[in-house]
N, C-alpha and C positions, 0 to 999 in steps of 0.2 A: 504494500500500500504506500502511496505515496506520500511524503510530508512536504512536500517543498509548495511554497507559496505563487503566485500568480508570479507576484513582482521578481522572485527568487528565479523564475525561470526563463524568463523576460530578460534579466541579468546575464543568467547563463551561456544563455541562447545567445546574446550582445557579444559575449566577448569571444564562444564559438567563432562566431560568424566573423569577427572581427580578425581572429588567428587565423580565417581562410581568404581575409583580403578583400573580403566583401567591404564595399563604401556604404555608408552609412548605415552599419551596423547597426544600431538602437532601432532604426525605424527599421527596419528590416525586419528584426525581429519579433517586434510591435504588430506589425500586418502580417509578420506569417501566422502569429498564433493567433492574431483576431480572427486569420479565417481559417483556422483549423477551428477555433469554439466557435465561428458563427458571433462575434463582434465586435463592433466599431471598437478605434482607439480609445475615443473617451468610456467607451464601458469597460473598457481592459483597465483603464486609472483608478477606476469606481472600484473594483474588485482585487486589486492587489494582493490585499493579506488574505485573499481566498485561498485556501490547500487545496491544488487540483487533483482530481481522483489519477487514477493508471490510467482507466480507458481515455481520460483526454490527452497527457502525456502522450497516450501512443496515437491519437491522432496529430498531435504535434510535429512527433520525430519523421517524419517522411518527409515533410515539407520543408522542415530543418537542414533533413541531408542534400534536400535538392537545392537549394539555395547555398551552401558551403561548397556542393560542385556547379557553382558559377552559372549555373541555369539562372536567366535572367526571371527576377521575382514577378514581372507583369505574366509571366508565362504558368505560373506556380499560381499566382491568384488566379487567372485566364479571364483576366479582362482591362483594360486603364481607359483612362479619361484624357479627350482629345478633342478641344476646337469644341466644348459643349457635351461632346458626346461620349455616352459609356461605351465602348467597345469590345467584343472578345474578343481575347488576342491567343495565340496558341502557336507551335512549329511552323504552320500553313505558310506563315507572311511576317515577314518582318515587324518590330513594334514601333509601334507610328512613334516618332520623336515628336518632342513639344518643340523643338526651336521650329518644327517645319510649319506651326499650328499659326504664326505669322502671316505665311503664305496667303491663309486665308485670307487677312485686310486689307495684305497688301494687292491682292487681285481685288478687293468692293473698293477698292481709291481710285484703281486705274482704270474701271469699266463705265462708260457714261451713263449704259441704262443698263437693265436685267439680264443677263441672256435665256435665251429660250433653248440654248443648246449649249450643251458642253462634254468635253471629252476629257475623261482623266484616261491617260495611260503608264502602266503600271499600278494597277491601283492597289494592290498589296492586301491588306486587311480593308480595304475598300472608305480608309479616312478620311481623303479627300474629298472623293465623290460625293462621299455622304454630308459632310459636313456642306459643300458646296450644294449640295441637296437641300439642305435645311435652309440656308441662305435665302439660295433664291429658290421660292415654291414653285415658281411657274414654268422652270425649267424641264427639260428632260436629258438626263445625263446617261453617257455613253460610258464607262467605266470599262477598260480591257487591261487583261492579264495574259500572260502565255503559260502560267502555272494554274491548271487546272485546283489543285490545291488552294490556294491563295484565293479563288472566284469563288468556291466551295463557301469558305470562309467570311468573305466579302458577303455573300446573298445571307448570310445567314445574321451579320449584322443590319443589311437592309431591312432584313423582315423586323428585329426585334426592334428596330428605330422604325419602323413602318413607311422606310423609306422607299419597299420593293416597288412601286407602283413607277415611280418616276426616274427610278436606278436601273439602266439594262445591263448585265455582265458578260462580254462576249469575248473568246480565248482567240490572242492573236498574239502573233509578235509584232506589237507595235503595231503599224497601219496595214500590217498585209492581212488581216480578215474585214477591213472597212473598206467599205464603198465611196472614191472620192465626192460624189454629188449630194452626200449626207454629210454637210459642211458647218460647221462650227464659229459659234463667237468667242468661245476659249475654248483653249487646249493647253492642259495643264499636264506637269510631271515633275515627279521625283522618282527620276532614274537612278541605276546603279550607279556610280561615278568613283568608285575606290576602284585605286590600284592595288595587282593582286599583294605588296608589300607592305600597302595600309591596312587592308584585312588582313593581313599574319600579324602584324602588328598590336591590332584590338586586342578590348579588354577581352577573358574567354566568355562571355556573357554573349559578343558580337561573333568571333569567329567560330569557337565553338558550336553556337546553338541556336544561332540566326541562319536564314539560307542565305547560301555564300553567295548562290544566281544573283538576289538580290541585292546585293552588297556592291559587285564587284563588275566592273567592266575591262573590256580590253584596251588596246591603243591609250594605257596612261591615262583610264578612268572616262576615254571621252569615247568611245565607239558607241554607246547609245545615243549619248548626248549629238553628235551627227546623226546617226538616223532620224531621230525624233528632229532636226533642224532641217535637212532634207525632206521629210517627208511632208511636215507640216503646213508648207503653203500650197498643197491640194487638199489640204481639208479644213484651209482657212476661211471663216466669210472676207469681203473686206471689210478691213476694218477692223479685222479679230485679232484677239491678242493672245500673246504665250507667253506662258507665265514655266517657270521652272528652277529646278532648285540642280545645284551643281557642286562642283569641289573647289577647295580652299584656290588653288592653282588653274582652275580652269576659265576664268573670268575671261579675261583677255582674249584668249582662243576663241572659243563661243560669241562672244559679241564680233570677231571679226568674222567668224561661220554664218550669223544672225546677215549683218551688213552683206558679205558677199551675196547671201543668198534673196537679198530682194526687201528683206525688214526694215521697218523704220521704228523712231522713235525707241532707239536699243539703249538699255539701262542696265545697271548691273547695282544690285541693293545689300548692303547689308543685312544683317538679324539682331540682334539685340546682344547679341555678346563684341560687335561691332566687325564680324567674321562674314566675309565674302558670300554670301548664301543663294541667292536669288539672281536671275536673269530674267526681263523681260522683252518683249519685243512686239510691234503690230504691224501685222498685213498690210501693207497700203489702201486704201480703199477705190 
């Protein structure tokens, strides 16, 4: 039987997790076992000097081990919070970052009115789309994946955000399952853009236990980043804009990919950590 207290193993677990490298251990351990009993942090405070029985213990310990081997914890809870929305997040797709959840305002500053159409490509756990869904209601959004997994995934955060009706999920690489004359007033992406040295690199949270597809691209992190520049003013309206997110290093390249290729009004934005992030650019009209 067990003696040891809420707070006693809350402790434990901290410094656990702490000897395996894990950042920000406290809170770590604060959410693993809130969601092993089923709750919020502040009911974990409330309850402290509680003596947890065995059986909670051992729903603990699983969740524990999985978090010391570097499995990132949005995976381990199977859901976070992005741009509004609660998300399940799991193996399928990568976990949506907060720096990317910008993206979003900074595409409602640059669009004059609504759009009625919009294409995310790449859409991972279907973040953007969805978010960009909620946005603007009147739209109807195109969201493509080439990982059949990752769409899986995607539809089934549509449904619980009841955003299926106005989200279509269709498996392409990129524009080769679209049709050019179903054309767009944005097109958005957050492509792979890591070289394969920055993913060996990453924490094991990222190269470990993220799919690497997603992560990583060829030609020095920009071979998507071209297709998706290439391809994009066939399935531009005029007028429409691209919105996309890129690597530390690739600003430069991209904006003169963007110019060569016919784009005006080519911008290149920072994020709030004041880190190189974002590329825009619009179709001529």
């Amino acid at each position: 039987m067990s003696s040891l207290t809420l707070l006693e193993v809350v402790q434990k677990t901290t410094d656990f997790l702490a000897a395996k490298g894990v950042e920000s251990a406290r809170l770590n351990a604060e959410l693993l076992i809130g969601q092993a009993l089923g709750l919020k942090r502040m009911q974990l405070y409330l309850q402290f000097e509680r003596v947890l029985a065995e059986a909670e213990l051992e729903r603990i310990r699983p969740l524990v081990k999985r978090r010391s081997l570097r499995e990132p914890l949005q995976y381990i809870i199977g859901e976070t919070e992005w741009s509004g929305l609660s998300l399940k997040v799991d193996r399928r797709a990568l976990i949506p970052r907060h720096e990317t959840e910008l993206l979003i305002d900074l595409i409602g500053e640059r669009l004059k009115v609504s759009p009625t159409r919009i294409l995310d490509l790449g859409t991972g756990s279907g973040a953007i789309a969805l978010a960009l869904a909620k946005r603007y209601e009147r739209a109807a959004v195109t969201a493509v994946d080439s990982s059949t997994d990752a769409l899986a995934l995607a539809a089934e955060n549509s449904i619980a955000l009841a955003l299926n009706t106005r989200v279509e999920f269709v498996q392409s690489d990129w524009f080769g399952a679209l049709k050019p004359e179903e054309a767009y007033e944005l097109i958005v992406s957050n492509p792979p853009y890591l070289t394969d040295e920055e993913t060996a690199a990453a924490e094991p949270e990222v190269r470990v236990h993220e799919p690497v597809s997603a992560l990583t691209a060829a030609d020095g992190g920009l071979a998507d980043l071209r297709v998706i520049v290439a391809g994009a003013p066939q399935f531009l309206k005029p007028g429409g804009l691209l919105a996309m997110e890129t690597g530390i290093e690739h600003h430069a390249g991209v904006m003169r990919m963007l110019t060569d290729a016919g784009f005006v009004e080519v911008e290149s934005v920072r994020d709030l950590t004041d880190r190189d992030r974002f590329v825009f650019a619009r179709w001529p009209e």
